[in-house]
TORMAR-779407 format. One record per atom (N, C-alpha, C): residue in three letters; atom name; x, y, z. Coordinates in steps of 0.2 Angstrom, whole numbers, plus 5000, padded with zeros to 4 digits. Layout:
// residues N
PT  ALA  CA  X  Y  Z;
...
END
This chain:
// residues 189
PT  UNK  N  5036  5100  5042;
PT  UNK  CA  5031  5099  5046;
PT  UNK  C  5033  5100  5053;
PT  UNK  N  5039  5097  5055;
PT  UNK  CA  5043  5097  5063;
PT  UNK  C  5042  5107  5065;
PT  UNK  N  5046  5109  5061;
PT  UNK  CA  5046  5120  5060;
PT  UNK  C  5041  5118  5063;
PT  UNK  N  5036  5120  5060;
PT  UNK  CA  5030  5124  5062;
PT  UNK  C  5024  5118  5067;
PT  UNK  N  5026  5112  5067;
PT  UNK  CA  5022  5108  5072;
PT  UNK  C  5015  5105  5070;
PT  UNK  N  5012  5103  5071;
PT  UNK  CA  5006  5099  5067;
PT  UNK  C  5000  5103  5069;
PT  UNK  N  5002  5107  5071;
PT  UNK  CA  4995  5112  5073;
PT  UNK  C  4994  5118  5068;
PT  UNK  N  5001  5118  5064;
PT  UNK  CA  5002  5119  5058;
PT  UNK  C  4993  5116  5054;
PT  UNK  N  4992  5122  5052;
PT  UNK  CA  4983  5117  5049;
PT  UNK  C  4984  5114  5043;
PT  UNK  N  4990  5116  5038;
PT  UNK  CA  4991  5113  5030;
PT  UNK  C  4997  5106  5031;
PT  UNK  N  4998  5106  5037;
PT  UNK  CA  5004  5102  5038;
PT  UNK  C  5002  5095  5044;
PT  UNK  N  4994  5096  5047;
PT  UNK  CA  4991  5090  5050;
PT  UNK  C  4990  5086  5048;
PT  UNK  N  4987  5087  5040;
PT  UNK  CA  4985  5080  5037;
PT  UNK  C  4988  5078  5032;
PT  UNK  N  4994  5080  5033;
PT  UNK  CA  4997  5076  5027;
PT  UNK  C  4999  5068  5029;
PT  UNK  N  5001  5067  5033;
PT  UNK  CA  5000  5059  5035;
PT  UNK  C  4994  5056  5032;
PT  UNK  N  4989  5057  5034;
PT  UNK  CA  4983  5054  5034;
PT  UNK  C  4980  5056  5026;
PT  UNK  N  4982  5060  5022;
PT  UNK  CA  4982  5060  5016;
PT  UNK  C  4985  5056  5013;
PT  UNK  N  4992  5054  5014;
PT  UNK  CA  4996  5050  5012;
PT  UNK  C  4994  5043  5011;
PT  UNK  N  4987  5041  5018;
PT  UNK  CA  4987  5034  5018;
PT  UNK  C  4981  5033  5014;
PT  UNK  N  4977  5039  5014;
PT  UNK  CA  4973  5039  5008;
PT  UNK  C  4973  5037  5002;
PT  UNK  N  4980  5042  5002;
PT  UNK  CA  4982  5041  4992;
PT  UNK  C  4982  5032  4992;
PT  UNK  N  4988  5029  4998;
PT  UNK  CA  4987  5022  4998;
PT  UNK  C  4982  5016  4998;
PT  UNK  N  4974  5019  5003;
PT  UNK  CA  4970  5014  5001;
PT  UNK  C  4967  5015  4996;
PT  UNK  N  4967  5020  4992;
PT  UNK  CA  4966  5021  4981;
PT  UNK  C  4968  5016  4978;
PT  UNK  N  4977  5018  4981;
PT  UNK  CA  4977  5014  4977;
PT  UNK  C  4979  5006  4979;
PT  UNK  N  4979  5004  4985;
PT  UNK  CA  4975  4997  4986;
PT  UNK  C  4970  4996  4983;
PT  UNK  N  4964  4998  4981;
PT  UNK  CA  4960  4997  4979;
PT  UNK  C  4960  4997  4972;
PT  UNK  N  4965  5001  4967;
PT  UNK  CA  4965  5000  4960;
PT  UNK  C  4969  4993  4959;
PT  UNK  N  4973  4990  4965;
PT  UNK  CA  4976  4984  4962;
PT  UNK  C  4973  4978  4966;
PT  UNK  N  4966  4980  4969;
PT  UNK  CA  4963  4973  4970;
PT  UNK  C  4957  4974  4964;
PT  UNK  N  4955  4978  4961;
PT  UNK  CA  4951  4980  4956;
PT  UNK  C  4954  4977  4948;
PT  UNK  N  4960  4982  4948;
PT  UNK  CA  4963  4981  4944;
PT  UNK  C  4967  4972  4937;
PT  UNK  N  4963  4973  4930;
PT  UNK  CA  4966  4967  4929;
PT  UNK  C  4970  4968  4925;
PT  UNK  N  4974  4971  4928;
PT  UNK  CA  4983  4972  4924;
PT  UNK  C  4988  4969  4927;
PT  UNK  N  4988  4963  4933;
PT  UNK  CA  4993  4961  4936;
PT  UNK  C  4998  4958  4932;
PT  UNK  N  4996  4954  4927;
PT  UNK  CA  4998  4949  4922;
PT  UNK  C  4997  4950  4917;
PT  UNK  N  4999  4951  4909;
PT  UNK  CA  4998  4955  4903;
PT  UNK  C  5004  4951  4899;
PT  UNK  N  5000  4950  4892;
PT  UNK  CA  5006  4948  4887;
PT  UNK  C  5010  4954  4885;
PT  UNK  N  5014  4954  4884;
PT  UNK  CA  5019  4961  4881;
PT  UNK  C  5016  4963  4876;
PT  UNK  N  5019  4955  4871;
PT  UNK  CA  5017  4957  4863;
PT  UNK  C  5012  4956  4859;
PT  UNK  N  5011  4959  4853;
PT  UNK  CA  5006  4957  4850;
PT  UNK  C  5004  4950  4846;
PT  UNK  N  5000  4945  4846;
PT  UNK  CA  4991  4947  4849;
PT  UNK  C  4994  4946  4857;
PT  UNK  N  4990  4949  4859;
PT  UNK  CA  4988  4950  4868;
PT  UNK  C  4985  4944  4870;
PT  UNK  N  4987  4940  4872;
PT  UNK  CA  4983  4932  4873;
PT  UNK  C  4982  4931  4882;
PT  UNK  N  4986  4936  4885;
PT  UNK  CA  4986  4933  4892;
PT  UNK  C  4986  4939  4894;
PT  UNK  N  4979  4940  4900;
PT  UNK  CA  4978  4944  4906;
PT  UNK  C  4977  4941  4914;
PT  UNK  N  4981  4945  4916;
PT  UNK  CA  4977  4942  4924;
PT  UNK  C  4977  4944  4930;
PT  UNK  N  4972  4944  4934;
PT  UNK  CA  4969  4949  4938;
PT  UNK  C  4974  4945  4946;
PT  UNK  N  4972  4947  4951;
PT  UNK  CA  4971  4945  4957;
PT  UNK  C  4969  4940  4958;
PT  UNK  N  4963  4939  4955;
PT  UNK  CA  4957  4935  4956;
PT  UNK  C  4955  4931  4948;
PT  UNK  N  4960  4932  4944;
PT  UNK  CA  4956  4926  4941;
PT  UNK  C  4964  4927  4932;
PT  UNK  N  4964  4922  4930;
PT  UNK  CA  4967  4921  4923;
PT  UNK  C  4962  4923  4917;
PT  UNK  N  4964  4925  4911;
PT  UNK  CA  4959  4926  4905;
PT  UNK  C  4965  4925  4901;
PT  UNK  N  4965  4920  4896;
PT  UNK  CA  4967  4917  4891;
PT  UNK  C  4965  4919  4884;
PT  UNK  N  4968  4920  4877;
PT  UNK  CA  4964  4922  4872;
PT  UNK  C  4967  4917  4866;
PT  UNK  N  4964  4913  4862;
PT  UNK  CA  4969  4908  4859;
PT  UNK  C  4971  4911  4853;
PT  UNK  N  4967  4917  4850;
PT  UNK  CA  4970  4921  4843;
PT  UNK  C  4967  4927  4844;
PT  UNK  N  4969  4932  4840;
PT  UNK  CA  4967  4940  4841;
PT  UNK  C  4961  4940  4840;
PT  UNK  N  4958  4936  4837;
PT  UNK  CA  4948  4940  4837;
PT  UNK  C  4946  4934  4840;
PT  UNK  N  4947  4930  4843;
PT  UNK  CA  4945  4924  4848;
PT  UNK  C  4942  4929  4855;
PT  UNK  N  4938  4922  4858;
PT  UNK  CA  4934  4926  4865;
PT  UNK  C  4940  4925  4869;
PT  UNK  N  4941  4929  4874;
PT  UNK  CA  4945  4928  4882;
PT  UNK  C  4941  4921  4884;
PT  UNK  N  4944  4917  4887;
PT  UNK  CA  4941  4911  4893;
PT  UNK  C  4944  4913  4899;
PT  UNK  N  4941  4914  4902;
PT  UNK  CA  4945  4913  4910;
PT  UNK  C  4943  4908  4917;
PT  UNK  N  4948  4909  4918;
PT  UNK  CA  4950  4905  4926;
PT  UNK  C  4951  4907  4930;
PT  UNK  N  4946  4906  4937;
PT  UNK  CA  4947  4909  4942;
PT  UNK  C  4954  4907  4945;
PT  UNK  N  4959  4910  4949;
PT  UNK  CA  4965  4909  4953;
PT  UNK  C  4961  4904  4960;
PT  UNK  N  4956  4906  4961;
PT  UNK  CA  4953  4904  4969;
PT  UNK  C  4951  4895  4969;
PT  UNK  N  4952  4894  4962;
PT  UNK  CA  4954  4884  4964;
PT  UNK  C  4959  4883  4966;
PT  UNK  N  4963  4887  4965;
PT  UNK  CA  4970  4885  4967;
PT  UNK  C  4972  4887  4975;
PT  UNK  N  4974  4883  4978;
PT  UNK  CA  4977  4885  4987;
PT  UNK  C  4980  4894  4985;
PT  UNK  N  4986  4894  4983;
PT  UNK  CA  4991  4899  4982;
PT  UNK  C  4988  4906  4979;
PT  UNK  N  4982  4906  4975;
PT  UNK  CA  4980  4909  4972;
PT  UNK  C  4976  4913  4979;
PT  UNK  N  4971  4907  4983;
PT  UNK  CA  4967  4909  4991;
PT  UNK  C  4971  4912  4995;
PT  UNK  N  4978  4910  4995;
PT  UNK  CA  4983  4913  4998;
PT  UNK  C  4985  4920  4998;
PT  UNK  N  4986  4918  4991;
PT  UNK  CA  4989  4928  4989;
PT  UNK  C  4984  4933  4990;
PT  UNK  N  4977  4931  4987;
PT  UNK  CA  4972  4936  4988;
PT  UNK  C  4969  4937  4994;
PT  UNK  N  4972  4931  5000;
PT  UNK  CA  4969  4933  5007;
PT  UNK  C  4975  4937  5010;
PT  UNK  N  4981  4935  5010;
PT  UNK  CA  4985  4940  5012;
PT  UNK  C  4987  4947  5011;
PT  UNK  N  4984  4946  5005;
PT  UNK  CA  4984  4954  5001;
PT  UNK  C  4976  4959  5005;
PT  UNK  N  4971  4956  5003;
PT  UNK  CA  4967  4958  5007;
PT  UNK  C  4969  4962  5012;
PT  UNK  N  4970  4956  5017;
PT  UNK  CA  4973  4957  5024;
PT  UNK  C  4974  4962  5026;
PT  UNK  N  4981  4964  5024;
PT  UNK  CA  4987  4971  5023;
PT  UNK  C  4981  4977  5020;
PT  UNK  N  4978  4975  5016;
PT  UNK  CA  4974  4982  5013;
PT  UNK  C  4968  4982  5018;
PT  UNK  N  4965  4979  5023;
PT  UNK  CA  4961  4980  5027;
PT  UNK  C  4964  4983  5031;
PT  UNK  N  4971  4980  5036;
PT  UNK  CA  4972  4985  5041;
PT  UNK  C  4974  4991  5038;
PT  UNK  N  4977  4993  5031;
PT  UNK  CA  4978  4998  5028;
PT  UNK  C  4972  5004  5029;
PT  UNK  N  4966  5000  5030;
PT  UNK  CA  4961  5003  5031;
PT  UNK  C  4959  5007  5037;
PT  UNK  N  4961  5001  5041;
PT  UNK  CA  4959  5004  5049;
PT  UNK  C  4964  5010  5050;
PT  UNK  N  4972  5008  5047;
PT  UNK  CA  4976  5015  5049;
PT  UNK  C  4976  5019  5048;
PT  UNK  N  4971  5022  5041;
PT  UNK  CA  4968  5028  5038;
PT  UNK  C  4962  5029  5043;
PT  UNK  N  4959  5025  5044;
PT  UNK  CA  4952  5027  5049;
PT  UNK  C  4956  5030  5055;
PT  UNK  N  4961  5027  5060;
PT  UNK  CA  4964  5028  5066;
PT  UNK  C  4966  5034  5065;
PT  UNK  N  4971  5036  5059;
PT  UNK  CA  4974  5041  5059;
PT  UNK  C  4970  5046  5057;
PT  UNK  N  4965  5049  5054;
PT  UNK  CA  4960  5050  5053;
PT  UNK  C  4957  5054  5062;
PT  UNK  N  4955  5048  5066;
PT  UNK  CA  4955  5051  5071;
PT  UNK  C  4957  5054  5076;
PT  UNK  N  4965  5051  5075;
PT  UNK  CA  4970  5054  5079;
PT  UNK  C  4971  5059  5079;
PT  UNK  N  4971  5063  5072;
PT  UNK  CA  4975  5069  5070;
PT  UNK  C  4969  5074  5072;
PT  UNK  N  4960  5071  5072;
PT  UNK  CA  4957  5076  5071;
PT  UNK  C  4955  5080  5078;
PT  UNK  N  4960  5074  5083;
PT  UNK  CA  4957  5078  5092;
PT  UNK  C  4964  5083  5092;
PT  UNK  N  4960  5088  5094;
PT  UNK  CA  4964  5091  5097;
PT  UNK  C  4971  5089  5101;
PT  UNK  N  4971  5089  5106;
PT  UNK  CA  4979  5085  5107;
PT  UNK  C  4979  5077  5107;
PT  UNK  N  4983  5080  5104;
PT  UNK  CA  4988  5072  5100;
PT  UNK  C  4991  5067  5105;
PT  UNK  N  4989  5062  5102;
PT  UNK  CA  4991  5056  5106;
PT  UNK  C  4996  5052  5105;
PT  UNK  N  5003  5051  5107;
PT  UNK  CA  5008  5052  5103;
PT  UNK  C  5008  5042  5104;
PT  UNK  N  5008  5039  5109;
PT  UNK  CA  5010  5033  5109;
PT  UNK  C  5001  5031  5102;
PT  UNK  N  4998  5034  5102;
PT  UNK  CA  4992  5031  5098;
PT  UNK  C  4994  5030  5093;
PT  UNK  N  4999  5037  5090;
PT  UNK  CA  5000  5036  5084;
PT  UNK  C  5008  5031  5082;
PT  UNK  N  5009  5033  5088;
PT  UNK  CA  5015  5025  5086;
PT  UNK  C  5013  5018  5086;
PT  UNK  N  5006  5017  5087;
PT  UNK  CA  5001  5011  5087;
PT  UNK  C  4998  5012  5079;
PT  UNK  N  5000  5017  5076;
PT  UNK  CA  4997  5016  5070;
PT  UNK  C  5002  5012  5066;
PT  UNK  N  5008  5015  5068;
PT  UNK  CA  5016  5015  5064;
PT  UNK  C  5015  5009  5064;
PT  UNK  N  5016  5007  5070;
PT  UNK  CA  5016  4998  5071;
PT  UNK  C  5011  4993  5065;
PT  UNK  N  5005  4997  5066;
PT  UNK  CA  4999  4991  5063;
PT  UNK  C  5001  4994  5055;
PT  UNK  N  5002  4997  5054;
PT  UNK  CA  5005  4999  5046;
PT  UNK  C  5009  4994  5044;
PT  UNK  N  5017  4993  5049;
PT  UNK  CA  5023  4988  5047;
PT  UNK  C  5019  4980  5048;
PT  UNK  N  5012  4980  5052;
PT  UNK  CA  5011  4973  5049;
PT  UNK  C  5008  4971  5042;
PT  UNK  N  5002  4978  5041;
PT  UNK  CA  4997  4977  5034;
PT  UNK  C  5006  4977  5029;
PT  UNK  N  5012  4981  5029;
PT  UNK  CA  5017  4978  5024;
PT  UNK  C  5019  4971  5022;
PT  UNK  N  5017  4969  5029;
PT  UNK  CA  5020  4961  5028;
PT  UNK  C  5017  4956  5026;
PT  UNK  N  5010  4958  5027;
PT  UNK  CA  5005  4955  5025;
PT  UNK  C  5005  4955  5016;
PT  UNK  N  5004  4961  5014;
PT  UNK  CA  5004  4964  5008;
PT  UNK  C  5011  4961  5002;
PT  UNK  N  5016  4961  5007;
PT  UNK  CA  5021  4956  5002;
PT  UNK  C  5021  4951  5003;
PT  UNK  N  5019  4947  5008;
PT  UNK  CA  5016  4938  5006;
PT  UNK  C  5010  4941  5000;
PT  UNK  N  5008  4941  5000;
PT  UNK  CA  5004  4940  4995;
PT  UNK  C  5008  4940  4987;
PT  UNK  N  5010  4947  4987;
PT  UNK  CA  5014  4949  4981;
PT  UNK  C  5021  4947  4980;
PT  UNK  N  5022  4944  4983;
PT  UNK  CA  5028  4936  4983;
PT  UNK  C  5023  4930  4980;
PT  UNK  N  5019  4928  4983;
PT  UNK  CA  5017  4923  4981;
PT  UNK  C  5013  4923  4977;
PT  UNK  N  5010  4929  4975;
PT  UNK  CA  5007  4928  4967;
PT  UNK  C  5011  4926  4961;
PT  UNK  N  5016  4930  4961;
PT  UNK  CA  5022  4929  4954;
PT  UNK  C  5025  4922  4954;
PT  UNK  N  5026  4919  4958;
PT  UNK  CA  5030  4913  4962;
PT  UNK  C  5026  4907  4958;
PT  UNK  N  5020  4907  4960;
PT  UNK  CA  5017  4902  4958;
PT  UNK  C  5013  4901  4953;
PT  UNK  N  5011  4910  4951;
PT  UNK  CA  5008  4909  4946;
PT  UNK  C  5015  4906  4939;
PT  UNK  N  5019  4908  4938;
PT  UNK  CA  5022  4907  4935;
PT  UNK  C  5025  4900  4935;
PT  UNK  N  5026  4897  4939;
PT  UNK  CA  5027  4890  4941;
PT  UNK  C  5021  4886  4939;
PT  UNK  N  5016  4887  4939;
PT  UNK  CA  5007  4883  4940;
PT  UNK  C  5005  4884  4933;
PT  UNK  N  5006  4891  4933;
PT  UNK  CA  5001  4893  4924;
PT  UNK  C  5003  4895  4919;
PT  UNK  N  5003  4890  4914;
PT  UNK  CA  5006  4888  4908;
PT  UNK  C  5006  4897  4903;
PT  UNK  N  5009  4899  4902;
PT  UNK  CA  5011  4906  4900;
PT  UNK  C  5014  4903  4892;
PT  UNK  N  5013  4907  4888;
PT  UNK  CA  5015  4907  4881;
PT  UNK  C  5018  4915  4879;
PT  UNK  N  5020  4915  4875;
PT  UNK  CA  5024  4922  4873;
PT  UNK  C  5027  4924  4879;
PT  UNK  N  5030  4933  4878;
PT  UNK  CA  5033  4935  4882;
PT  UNK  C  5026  4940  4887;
PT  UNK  N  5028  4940  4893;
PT  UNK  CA  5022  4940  4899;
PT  UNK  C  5025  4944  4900;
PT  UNK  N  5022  4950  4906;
PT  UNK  CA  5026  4953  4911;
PT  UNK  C  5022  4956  4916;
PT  UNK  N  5023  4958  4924;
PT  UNK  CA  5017  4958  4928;
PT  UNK  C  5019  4967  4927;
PT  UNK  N  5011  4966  4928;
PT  UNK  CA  5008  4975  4925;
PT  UNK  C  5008  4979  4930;
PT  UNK  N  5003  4985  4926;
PT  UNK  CA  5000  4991  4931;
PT  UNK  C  4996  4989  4938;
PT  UNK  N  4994  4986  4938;
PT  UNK  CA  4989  4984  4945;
PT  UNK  C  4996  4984  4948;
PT  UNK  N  4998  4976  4947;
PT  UNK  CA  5005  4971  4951;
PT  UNK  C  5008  4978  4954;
PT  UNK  N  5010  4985  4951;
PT  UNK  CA  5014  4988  4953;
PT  UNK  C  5011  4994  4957;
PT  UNK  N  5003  4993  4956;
PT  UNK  CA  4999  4997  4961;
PT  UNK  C  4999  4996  4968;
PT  UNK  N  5000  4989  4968;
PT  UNK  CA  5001  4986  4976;
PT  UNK  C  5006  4986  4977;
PT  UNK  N  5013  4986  4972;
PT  UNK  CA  5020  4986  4979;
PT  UNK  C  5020  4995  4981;
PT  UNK  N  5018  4999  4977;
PT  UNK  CA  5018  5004  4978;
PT  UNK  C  5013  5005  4985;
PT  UNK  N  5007  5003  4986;
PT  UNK  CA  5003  5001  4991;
PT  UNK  C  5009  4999  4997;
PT  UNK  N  5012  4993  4994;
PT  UNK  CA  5016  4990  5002;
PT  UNK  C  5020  4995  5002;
PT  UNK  N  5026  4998  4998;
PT  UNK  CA  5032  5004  4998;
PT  UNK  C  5028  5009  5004;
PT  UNK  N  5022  5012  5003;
PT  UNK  CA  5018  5016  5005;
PT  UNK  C  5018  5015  5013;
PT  UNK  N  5016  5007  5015;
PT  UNK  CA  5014  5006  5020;
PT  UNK  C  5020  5006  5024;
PT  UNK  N  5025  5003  5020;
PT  UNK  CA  5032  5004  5024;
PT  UNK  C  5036  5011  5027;
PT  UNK  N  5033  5016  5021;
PT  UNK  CA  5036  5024  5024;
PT  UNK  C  5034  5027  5029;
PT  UNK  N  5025  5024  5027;
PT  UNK  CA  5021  5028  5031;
PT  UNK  C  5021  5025  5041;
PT  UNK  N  5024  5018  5041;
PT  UNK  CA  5024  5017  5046;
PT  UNK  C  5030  5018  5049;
PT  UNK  N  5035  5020  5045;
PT  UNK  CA  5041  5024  5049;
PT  UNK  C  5040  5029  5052;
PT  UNK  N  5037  5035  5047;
PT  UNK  CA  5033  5039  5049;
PT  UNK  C  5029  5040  5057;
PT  UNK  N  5026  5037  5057;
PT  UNK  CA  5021  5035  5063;
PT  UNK  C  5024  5033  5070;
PT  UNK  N  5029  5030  5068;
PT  UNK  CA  5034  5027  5074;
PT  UNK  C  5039  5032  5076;
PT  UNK  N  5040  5036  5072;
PT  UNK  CA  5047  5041  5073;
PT  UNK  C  5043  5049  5075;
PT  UNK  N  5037  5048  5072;
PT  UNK  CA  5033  5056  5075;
PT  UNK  C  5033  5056  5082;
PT  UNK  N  5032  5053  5084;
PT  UNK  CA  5032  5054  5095;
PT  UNK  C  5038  5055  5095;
PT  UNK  N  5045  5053  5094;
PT  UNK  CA  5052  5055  5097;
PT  UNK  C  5052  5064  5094;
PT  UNK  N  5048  5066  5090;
PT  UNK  CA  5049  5074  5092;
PT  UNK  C  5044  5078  5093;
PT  UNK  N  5040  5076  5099;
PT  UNK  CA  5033  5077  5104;
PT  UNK  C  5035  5084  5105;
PT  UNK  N  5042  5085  5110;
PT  UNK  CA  5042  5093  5111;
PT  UNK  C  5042  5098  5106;
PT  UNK  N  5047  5097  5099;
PT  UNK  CA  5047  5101  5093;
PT  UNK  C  5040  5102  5091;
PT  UNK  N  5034  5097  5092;
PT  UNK  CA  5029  5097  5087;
PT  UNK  C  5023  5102  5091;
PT  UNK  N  5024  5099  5097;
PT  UNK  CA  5020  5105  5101;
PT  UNK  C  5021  5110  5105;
PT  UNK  N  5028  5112  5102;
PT  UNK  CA  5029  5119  5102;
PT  UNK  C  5033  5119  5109;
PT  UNK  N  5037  5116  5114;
PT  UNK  CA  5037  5116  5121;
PT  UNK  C  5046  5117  5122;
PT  UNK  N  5050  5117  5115;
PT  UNK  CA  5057  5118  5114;
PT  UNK  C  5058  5126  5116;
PT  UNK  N  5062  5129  5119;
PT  UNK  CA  5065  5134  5118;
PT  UNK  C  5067  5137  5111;
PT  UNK  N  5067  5141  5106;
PT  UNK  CA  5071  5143  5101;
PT  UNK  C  5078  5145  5103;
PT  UNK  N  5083  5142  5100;
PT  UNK  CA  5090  5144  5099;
PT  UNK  C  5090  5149  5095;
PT  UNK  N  5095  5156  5096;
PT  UNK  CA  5097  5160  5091;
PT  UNK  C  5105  5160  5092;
PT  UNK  N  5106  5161  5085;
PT  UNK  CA  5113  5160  5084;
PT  UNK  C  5116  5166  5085;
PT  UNK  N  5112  5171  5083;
PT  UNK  CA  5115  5177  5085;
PT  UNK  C  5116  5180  5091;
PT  UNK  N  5123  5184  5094;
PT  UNK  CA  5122  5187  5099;
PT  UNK  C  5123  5192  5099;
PT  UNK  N  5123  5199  5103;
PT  UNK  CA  5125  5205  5102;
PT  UNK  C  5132  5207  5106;
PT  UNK  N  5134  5209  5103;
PT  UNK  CA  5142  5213  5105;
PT  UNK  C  5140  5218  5113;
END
């Protein structure tokens, strides 16, 4: 992407594709009720974000229980939120930064920034899910946290890269807009 400069038109938005793929998949693990899963069979315990489902025998109903009685449960889903909103804003910012013609480079270092908060945010939460649901809610068999749970650290992982990314693009301003002299290594005799 540095070669050839972000004016490069296949190599512009790969950033802002990047944080795409990320509010996706934010969005598959605030959706998603695979955070919490029994391993083995019968399957007796699911659980979302947003709520526990319990099953007492294999052809028995699910009951569930929202997490949002509980403080910690308020907690996790508000601090996760949180991170997935600004995650929001960064994909919208970055979005219009990339699409003006010259580039804004301290802007895009305001993206990097607000990205390493939405991370911070995003692991309180997913600290505090595991933490307390496991301490609070009475688990039977062997459990393990799932597909969603693992949708959002790869959302935080994401938010982390991508705002290194964002911080570190303005230190090569003159690379990317073309303004370096080329070195050749060859001379002639």
């Amino acid at each position: 992407m540095v070669k050839y400069g972000l004016d490069y038109t296949r190599c512009r938005w790969i950033l802002p594709l990047l944080l795409g793929i990320g509010v996706i998949f934010g969005i598959i693990a605030l959706a998603g009720r695979g955070w919490l899963e029994s391993q083995t069979l019968p399957y007796m315990h699911r659980a979302s974000l947003w709520e526990s489902c319990r099953r007492p025998d294999q052809g028995g109903q699910w009951t569930c229980e929202s997490l949002m009685n509980y403080a910690w449960g308020r907690a996790a889903a508000a601090t996760y939120l949180v991170g997935f909103i600004l995650l929001v804003i960064c994909f919208a910012l970055a979005i219009i930064a990339f699409a003006i013609d010259t580039l804004r480079f301290n802007f895009i270092r305001g993206i990097g920034g607000l990205l390493f908060v939405a991370a911070v945010f995003s692991i309180m939460g997913l600290v505090i899910y595991p933490v307390k649901f496991s301490s609070e809610i009475e688990m039977t068999g062997i459990n393990m946290f799932s597909w969603a749970y693992g949708f959002g650290w790869t959302t935080a992982i994401m938010e982390i890269c991508l705002g290194f990314f964002f911080c570190c693009l303005p230190n090569y301003e003159d690379q990317i807009l073309g303004n370096v002299k080329p070195t050749y290594f060859y001379s002639s005799p």
